[in-house]
HTML snippet that shows the backbone in 3Dmol.js (N, CA, C, O; Angstrom):
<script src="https://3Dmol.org/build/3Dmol-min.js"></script>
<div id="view" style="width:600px;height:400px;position:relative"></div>
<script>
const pdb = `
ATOM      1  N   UNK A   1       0.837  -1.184   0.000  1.00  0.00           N
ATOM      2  CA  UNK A   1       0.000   0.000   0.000  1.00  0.00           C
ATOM      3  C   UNK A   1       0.874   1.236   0.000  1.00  0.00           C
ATOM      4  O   UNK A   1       1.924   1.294   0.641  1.00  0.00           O
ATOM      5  N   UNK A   2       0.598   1.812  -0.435  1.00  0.00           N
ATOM      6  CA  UNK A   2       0.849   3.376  -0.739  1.00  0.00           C
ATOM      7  C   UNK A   2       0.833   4.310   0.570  1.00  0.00           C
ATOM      8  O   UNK A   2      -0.042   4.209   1.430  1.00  0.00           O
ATOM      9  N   UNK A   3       1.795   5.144   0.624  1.00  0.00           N
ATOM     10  CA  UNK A   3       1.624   6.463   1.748  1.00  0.00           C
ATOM     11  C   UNK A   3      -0.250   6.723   2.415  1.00  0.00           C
ATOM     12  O   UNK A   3      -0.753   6.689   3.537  1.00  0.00           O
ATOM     13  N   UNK A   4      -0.868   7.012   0.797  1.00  0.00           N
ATOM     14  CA  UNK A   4      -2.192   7.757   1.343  1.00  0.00           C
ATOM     15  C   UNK A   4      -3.255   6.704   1.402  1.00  0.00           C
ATOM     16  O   UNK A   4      -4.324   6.886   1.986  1.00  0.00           O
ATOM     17  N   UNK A   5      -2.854   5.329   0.630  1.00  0.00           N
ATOM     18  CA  UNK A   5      -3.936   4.154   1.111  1.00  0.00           C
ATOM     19  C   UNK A   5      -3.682   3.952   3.268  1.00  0.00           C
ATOM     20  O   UNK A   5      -4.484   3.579   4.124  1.00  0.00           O
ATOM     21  N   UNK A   6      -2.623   4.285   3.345  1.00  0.00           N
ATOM     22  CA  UNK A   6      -2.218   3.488   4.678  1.00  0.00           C
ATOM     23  C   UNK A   6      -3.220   4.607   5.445  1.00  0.00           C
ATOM     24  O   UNK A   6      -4.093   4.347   6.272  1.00  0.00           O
ATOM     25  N   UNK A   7      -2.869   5.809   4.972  1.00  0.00           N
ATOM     26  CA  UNK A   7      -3.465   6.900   6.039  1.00  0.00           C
ATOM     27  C   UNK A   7      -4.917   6.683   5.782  1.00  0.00           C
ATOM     28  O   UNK A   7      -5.623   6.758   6.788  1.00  0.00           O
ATOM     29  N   UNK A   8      -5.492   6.438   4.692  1.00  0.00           N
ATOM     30  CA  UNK A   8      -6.894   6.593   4.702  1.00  0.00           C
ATOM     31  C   UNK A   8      -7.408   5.536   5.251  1.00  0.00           C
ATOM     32  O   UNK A   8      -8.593   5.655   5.562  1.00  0.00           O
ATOM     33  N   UNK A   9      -6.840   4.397   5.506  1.00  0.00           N
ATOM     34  CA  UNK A   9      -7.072   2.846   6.487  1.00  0.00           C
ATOM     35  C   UNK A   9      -6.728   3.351   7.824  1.00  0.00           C
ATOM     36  O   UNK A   9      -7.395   3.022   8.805  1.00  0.00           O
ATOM     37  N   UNK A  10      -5.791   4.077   7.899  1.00  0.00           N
ATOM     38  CA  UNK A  10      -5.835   4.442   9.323  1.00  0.00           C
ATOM     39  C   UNK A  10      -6.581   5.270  10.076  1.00  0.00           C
ATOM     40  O   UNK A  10      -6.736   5.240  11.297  1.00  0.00           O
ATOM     41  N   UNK A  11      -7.044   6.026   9.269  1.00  0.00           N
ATOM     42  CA  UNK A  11      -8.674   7.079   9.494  1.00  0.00           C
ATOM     43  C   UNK A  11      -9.702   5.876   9.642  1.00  0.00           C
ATOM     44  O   UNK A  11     -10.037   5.670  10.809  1.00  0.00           O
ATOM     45  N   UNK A  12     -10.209   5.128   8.783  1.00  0.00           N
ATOM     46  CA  UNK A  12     -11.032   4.230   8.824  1.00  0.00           C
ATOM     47  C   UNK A  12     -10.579   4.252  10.618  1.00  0.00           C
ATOM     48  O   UNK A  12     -11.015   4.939  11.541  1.00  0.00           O
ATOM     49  N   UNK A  13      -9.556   3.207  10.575  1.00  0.00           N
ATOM     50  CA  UNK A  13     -10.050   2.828  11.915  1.00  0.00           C
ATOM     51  C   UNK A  13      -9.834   3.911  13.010  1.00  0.00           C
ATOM     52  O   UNK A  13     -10.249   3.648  14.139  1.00  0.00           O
ATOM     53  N   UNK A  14      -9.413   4.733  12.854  1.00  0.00           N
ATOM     54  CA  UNK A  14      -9.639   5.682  14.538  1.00  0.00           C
ATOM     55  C   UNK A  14     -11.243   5.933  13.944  1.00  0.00           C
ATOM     56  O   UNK A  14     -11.380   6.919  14.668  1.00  0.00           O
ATOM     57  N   UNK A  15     -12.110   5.884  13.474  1.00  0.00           N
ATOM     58  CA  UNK A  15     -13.023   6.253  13.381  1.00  0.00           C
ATOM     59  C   UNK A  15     -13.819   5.128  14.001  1.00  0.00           C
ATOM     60  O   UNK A  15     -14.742   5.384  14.774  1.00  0.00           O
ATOM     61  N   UNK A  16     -13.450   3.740  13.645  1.00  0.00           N
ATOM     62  CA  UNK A  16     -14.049   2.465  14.084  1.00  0.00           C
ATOM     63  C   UNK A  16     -14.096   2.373  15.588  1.00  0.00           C
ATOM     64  O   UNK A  16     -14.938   1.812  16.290  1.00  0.00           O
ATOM     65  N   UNK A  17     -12.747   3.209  16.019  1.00  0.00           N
ATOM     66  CA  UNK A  17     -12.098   2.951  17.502  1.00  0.00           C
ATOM     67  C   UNK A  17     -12.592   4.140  18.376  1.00  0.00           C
ATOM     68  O   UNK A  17     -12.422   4.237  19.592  1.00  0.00           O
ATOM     69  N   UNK A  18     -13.217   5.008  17.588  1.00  0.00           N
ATOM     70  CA  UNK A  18     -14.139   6.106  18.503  1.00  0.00           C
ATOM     71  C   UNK A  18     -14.720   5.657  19.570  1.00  0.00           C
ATOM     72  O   UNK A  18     -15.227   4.555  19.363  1.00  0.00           O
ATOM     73  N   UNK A  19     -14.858   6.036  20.601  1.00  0.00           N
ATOM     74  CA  UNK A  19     -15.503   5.637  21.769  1.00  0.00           C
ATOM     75  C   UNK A  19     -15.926   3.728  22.193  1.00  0.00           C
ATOM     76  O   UNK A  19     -16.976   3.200  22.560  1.00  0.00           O
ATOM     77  N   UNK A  20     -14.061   2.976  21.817  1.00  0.00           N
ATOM     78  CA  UNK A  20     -14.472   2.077  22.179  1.00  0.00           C
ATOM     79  C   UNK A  20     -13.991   1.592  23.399  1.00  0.00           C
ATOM     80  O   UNK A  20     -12.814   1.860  23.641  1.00  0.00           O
ATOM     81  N   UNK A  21     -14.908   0.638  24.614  1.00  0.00           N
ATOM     82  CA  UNK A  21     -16.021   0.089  23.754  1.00  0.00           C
ATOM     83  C   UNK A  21     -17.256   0.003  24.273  1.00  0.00           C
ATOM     84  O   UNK A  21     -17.934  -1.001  24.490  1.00  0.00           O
ATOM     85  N   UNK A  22     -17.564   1.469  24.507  1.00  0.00           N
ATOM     86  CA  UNK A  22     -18.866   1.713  25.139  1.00  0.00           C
ATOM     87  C   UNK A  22     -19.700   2.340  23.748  1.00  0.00           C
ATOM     88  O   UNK A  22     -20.918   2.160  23.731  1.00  0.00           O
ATOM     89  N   UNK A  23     -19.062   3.071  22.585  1.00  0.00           N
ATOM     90  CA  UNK A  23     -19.914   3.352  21.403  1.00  0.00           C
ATOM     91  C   UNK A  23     -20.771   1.910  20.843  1.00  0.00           C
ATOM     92  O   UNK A  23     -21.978   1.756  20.659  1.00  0.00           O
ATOM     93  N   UNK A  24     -19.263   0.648  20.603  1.00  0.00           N
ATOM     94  CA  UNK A  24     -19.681  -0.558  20.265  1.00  0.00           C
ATOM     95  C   UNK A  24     -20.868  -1.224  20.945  1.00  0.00           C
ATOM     96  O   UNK A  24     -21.911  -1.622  20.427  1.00  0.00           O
ATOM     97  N   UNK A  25     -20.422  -1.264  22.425  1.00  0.00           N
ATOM     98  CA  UNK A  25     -21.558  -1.834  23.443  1.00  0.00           C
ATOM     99  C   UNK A  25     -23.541  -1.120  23.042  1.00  0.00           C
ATOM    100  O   UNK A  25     -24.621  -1.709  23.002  1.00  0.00           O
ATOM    101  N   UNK A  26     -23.069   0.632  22.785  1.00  0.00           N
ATOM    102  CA  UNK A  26     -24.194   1.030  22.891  1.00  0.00           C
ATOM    103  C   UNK A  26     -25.309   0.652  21.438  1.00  0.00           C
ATOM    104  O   UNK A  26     -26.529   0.505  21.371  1.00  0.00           O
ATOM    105  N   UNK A  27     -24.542   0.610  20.712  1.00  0.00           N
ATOM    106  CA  UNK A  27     -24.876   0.135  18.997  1.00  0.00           C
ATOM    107  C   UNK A  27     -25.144  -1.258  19.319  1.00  0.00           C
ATOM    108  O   UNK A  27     -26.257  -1.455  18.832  1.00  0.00           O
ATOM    109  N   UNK A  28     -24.769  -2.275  19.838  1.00  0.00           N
ATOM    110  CA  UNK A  28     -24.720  -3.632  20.047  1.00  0.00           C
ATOM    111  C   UNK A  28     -26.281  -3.821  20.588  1.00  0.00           C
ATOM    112  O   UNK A  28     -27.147  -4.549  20.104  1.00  0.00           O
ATOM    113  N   UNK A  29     -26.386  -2.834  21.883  1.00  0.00           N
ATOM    114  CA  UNK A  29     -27.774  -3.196  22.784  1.00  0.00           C
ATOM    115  C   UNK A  29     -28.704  -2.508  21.546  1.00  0.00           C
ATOM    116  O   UNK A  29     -29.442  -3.292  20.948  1.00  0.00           O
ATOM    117  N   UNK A  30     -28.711  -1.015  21.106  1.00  0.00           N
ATOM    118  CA  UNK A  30     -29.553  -0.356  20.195  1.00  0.00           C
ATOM    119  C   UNK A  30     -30.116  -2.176  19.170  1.00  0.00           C
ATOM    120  O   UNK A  30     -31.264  -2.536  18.910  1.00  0.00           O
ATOM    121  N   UNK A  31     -28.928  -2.833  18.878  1.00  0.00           N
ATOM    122  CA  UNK A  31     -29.524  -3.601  17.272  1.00  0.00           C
ATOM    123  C   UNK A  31     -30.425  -5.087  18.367  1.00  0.00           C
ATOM    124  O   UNK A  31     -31.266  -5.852  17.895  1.00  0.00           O
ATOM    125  N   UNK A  32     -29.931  -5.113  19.783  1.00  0.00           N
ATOM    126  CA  UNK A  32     -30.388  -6.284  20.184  1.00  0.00           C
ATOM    127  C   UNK A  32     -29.305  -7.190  20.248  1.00  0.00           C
ATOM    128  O   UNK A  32     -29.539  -8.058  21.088  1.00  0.00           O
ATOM    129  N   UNK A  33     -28.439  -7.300  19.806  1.00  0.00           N
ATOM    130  CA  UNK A  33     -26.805  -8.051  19.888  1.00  0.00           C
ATOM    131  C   UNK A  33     -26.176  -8.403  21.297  1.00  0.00           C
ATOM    132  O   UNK A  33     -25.443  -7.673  21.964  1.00  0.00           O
ATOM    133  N   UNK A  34     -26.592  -9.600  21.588  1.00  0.00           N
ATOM    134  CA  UNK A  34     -26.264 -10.472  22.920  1.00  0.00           C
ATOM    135  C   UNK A  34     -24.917 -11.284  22.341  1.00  0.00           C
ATOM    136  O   UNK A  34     -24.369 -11.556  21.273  1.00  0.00           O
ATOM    137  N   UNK A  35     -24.744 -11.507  23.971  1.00  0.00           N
ATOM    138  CA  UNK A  35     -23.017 -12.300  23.710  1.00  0.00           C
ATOM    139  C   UNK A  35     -23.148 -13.497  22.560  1.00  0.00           C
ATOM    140  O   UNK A  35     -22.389 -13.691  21.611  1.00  0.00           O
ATOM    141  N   UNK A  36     -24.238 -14.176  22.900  1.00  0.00           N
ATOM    142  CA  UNK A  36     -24.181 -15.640  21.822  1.00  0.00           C
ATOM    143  C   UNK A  36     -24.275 -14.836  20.358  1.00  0.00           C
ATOM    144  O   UNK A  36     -23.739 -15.438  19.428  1.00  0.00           O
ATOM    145  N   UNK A  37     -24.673 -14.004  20.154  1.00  0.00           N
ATOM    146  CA  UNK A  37     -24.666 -13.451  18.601  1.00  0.00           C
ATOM    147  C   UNK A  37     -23.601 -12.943  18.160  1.00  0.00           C
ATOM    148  O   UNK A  37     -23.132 -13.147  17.040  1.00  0.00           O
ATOM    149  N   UNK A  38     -23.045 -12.095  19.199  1.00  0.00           N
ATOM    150  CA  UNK A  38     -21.855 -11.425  19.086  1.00  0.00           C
ATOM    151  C   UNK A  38     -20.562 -12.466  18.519  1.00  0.00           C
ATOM    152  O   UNK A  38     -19.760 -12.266  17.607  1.00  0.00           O
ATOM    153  N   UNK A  39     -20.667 -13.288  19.164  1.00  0.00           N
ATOM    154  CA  UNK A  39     -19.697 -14.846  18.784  1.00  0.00           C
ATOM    155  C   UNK A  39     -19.878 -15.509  17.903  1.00  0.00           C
ATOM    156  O   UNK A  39     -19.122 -16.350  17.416  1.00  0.00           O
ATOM    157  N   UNK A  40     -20.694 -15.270  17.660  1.00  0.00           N
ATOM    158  CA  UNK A  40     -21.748 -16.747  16.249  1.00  0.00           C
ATOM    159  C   UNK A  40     -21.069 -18.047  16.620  1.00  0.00           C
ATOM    160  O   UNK A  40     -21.431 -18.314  17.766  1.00  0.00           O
ATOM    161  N   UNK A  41     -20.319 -18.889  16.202  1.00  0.00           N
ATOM    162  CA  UNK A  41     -19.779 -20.514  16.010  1.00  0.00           C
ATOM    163  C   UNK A  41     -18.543 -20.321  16.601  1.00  0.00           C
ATOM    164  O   UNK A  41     -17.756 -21.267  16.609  1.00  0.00           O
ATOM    165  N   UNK A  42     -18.120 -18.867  17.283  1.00  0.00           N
ATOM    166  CA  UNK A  42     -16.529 -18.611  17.535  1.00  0.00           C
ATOM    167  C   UNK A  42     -17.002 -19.299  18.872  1.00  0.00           C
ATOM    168  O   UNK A  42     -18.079 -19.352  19.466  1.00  0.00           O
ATOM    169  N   UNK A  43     -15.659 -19.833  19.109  1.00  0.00           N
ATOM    170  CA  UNK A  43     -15.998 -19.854  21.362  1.00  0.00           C
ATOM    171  C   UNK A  43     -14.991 -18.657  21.963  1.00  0.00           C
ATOM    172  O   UNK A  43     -13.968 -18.179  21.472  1.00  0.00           O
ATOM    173  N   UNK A  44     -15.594 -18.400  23.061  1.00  0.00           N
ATOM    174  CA  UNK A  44     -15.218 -17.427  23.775  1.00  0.00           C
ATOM    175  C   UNK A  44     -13.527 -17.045  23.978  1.00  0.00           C
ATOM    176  O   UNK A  44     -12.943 -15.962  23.937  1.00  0.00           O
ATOM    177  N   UNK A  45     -13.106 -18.247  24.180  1.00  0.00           N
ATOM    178  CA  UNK A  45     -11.573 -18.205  24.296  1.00  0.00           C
ATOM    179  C   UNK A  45     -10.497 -18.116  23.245  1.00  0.00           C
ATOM    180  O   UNK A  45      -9.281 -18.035  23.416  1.00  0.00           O
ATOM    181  N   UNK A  46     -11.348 -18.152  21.860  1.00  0.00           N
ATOM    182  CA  UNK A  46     -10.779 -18.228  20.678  1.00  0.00           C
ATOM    183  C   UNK A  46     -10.596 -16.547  20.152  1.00  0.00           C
ATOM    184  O   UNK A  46      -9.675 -16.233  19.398  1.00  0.00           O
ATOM    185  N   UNK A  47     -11.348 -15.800  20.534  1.00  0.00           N
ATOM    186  CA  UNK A  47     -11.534 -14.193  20.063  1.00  0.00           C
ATOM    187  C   UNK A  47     -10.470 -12.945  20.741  1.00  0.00           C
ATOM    188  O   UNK A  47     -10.184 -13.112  21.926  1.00  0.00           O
ATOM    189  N   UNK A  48     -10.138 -12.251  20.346  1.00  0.00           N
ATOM    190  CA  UNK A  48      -9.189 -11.110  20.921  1.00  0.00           C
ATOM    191  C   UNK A  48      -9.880 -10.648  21.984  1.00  0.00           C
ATOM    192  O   UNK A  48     -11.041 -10.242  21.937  1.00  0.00           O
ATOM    193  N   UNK A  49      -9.067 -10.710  23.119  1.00  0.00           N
ATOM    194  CA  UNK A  49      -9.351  -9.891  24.444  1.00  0.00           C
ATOM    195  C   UNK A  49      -9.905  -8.845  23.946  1.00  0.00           C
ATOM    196  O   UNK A  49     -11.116  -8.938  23.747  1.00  0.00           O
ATOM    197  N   UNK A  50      -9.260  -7.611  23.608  1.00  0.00           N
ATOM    198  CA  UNK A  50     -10.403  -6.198  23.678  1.00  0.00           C
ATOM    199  C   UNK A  50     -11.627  -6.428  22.800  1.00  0.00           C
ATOM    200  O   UNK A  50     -12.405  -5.475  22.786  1.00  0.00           O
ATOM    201  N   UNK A  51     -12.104  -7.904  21.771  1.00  0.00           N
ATOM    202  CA  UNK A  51     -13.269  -7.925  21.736  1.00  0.00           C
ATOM    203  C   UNK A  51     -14.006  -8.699  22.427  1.00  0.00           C
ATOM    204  O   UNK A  51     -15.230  -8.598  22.348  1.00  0.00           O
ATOM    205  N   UNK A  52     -13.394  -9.645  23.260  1.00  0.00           N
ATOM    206  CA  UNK A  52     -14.412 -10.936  24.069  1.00  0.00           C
ATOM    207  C   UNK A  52     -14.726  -9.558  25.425  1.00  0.00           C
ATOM    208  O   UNK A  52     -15.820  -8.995  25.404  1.00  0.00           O
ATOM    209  N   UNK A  53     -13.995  -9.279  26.174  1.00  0.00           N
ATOM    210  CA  UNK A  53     -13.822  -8.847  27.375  1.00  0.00           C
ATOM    211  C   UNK A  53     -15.411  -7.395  27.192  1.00  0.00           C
ATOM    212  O   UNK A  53     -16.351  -7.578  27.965  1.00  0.00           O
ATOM    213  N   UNK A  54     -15.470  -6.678  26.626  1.00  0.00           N
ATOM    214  CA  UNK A  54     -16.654  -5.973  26.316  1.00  0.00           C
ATOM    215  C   UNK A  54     -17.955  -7.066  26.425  1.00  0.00           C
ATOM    216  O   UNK A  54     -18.815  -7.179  27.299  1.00  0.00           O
ATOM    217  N   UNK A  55     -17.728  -7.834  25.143  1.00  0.00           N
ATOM    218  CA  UNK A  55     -19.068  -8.555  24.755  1.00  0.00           C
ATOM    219  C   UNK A  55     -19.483  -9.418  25.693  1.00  0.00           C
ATOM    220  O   UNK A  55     -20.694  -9.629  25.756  1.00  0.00           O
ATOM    221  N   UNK A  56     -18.377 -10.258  26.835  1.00  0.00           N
ATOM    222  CA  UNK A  56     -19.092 -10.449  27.767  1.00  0.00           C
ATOM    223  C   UNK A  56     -19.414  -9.633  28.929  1.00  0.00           C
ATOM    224  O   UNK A  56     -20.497  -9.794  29.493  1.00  0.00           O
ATOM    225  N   UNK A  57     -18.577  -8.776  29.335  1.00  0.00           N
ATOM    226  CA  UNK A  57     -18.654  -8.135  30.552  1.00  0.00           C
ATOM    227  C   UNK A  57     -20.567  -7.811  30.373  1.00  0.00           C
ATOM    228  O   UNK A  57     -21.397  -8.215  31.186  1.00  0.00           O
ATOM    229  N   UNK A  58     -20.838  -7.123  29.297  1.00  0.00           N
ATOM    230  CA  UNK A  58     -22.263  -5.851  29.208  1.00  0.00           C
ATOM    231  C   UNK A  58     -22.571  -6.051  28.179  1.00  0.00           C
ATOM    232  O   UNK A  58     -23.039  -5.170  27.458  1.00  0.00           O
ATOM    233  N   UNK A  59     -22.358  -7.562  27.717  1.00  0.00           N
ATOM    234  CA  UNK A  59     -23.996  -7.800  26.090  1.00  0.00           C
ATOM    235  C   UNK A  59     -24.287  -9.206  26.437  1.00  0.00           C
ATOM    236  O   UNK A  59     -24.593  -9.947  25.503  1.00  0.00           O
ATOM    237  N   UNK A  60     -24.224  -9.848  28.026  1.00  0.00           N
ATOM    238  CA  UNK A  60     -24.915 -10.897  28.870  1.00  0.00           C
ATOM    239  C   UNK A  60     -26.060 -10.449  29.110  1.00  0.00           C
ATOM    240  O   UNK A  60     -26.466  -9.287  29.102  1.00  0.00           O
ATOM    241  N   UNK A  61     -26.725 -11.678  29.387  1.00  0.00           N
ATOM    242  CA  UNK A  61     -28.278 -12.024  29.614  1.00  0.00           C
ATOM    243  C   UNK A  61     -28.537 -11.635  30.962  1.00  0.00           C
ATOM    244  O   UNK A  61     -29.662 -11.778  31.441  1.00  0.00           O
TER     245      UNK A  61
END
`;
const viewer = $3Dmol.createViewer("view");
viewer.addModel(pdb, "pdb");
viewer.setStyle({}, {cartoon: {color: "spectrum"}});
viewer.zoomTo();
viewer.render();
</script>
């Protein structure tokens, strides 16, 4: 990738990473998105800490 592909991927994500991960959490409850959905066929121990550790802490039953 190129100088201005990298920067414009890197905008993408500080934009993704805005207020996480209470923006994520709040969009998650807004759509209805519980931990078992959040995971689909993944298991819990298989997923990146800063995404398991949100989805279970506050998108449990």
């Amino acid at each position: 990738m190129g100088s201005e592909e990298r920067h414009r991927l890197m905008g993408l994500a500080a934009r993704a990473m805005y207020g996480w991960p209470w923006m994520f959490v709040a969009h998650c409850a807004d759509a209805g998105v519980w931990k078992s959905w959040a995971f689909g066929e993944r298991r819990y121990n298989r997923a990146p800490f800063a995404y398991a550790d949100p989805v279970i802490r506050y998108l449990s039953v």
